[in-house]
C-alpha positions as CSV (number, residue, x, y, z in Angstrom):
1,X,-0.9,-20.8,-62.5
2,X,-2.6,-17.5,-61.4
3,X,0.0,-14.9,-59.7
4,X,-2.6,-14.9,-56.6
5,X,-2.1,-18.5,-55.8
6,X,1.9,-18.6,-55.7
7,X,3.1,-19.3,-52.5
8,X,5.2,-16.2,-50.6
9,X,8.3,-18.1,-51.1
10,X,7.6,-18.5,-54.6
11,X,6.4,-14.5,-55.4
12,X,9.7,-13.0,-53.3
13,X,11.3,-15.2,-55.7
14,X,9.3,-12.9,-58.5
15,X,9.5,-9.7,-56.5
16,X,13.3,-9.9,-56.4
17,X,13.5,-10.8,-60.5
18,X,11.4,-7.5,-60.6
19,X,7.6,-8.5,-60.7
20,X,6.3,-5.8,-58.3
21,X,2.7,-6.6,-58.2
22,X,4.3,-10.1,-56.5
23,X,5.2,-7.4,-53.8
24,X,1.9,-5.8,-53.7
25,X,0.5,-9.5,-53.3
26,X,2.1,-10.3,-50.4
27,X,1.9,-7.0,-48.5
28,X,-2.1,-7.5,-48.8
29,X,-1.6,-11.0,-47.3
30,X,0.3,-10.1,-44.5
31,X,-0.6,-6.7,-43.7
32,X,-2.7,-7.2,-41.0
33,X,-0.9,-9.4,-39.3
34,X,2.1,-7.3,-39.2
35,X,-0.3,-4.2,-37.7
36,X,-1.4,-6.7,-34.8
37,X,1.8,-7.7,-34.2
38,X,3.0,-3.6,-34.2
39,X,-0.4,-2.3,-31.9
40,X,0.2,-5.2,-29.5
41,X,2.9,-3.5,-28.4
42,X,2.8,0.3,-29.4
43,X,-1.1,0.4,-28.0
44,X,-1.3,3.3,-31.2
45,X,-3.2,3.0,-33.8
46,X,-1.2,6.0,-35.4
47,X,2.0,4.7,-34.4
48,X,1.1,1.5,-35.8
49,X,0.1,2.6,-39.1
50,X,3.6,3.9,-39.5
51,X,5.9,1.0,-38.3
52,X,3.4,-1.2,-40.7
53,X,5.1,1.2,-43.7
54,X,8.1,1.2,-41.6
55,X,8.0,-3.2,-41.9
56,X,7.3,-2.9,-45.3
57,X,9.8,-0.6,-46.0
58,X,12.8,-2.5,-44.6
59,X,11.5,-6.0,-46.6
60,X,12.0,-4.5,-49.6
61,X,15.0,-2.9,-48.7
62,X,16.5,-6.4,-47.3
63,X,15.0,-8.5,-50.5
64,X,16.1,-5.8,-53.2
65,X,19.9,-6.1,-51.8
66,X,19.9,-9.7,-51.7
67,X,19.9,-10.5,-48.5
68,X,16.8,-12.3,-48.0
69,X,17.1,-15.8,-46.1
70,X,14.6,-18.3,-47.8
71,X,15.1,-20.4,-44.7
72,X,11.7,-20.2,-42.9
73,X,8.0,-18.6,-43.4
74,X,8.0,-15.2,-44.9
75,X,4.9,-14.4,-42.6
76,X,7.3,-15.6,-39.8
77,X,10.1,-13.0,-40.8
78,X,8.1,-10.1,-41.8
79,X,6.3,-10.5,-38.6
80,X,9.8,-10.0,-36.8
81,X,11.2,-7.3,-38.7
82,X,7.3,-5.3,-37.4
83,X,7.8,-6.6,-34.2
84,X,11.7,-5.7,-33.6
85,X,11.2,-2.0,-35.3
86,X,8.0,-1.6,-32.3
87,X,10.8,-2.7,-29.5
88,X,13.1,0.0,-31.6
89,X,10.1,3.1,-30.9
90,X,10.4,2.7,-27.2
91,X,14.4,2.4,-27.4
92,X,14.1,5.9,-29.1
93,X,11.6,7.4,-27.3
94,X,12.8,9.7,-24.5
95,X,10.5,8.1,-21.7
96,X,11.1,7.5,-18.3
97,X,9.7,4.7,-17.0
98,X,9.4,3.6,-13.2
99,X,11.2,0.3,-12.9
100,X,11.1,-1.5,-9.6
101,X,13.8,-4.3,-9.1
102,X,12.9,-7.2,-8.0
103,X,12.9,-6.1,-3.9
104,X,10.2,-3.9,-4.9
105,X,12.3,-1.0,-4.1
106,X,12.2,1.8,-6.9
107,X,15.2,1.6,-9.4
108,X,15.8,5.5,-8.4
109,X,16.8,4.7,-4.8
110,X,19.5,2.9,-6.0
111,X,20.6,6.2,-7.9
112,X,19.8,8.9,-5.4
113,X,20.4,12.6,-5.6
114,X,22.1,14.4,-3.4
115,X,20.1,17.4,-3.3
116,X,17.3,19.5,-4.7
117,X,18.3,22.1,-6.6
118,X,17.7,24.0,-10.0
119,X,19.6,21.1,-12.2
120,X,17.8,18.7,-10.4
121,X,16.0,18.2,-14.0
122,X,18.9,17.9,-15.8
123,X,20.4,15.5,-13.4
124,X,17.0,13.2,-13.5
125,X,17.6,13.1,-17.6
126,X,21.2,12.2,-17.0
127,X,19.7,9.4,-14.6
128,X,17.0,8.4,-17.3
129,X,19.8,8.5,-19.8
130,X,22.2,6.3,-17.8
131,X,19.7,4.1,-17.2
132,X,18.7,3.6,-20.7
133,X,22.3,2.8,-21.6
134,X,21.9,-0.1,-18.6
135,X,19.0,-1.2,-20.1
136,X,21.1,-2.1,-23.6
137,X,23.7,-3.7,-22.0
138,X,21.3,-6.5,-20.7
139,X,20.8,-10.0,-22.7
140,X,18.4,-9.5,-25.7
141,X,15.8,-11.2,-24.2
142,X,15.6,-9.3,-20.7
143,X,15.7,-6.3,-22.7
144,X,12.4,-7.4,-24.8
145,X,10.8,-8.3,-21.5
146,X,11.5,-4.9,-19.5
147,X,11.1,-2.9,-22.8
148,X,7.9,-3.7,-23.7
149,X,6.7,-4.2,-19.7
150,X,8.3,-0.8,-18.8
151,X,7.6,1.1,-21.7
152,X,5.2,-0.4,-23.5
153,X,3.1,-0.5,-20.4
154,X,2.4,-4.6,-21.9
155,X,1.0,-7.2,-19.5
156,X,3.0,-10.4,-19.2
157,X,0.4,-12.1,-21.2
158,X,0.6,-9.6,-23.8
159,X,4.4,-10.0,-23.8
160,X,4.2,-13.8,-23.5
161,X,2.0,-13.6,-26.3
162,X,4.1,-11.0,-28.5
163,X,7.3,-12.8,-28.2
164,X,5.8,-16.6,-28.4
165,X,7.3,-17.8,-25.1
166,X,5.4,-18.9,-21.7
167,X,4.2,-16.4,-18.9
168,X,6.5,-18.0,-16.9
169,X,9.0,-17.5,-19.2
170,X,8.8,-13.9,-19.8
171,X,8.3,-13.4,-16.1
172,X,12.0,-15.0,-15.3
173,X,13.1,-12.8,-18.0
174,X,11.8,-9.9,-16.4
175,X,13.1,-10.7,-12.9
176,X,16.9,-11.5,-14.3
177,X,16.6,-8.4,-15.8
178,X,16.0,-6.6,-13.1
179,X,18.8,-8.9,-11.2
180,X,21.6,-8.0,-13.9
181,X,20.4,-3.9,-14.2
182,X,20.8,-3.6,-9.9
183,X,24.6,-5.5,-10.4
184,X,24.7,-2.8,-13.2
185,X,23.6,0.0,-10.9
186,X,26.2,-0.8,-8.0
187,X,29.0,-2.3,-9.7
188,X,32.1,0.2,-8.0
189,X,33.6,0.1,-11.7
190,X,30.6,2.1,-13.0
191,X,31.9,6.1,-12.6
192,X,28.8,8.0,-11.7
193,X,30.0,11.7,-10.8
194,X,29.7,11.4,-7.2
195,X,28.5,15.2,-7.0
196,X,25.3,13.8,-8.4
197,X,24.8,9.9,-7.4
198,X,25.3,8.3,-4.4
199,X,26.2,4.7,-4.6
């Protein structure tokens, strides 16, 4: 049979024994699909182009080392590994998005300053910083939702769509997430320095 009509399952199985064109073979099959997946969410055509490589990148890395699960599509994995390192890129970027919880009230006036002064910029990265770290601490799948709504600027269609769940679904994401990240902002256990937060 012709390389070009193996199944993926069958040319990883060829890839890993060494054949690298079987690589090549399913990189052009999947490509653009993974690059969807990717500008969905990083709205960059740029950006894109380099988490495709990125995608690509970590495949080879995860089916050279033998840790490749057969179980499922490959389309289906590949597409996560591209869709998990676009989540990463807004983890890492230093933005500073403005969350309202679910009152409507601004996530900020649950964090207030206690004055204006000349650190009031370095106290506002501490905040963003802090509330970063919040962010992490929430359940995988709030995180996705106010990730990608937050900082990805993504409609809840666009989300329902990226992550293959409901509107309805990604919209009670998003509101337990912003539930669980106001506990996280009052909770008396939490030791802001009280020079610079009120609670």
């Amino acid at each position: 049979m012709n390389i070009i009509q193996l199944s993926d399952s069958a040319l990883v199985s060829l890839y890993i024994a060494g054949n690298e064109n079987a690589f090549e073979l399913l990189l052009n099959r999947h490509k653009n699909k993974v690059y969807t997946t990717i500008l969905l969410i990083v709205k960059d055509t740029d950006t894109a182009e380099d988490l495709v490589q990125d995608t690509f990148i970590k495949a080879i890395h995860t089916m050279k080392s033998g840790r490749y699960n057969e179980e499922g599509k490959f389309s289906s994995w590949i597409c996560r590994i591209a869709h998990n390192l676009a989540i990463d890129y807004f983890r890492k970027e230093k933005r500073s998005p403005m969350i309202n919880l679910e009152d409507g009230s601004n996530i900020f006036n649950h964090l207030s300053f206690s004055e204006e002064s000349i650190e009031t910029l370095q106290i506002k990265e501490e905040t963003h910083d802090r509330l970063r770290e919040l962010i992490q601490q929430l359940p995988e799948a709030q995180k996705e939702v106010l990730i990608m709504r937050h900082y990805a600027d993504m409609s809840f269609q666009e989300i329902a769509e990226a992550t293959g769940v409901s509107i309805n679904t990604a919209l009670g994401r998003m509101r337990y997430a912003l539930i669980n990240l106001r506990k996280k902002m009052t909770n008396p256990d939490i030791a802001y320095d009280q020079n610079l937060y009120s609670k």
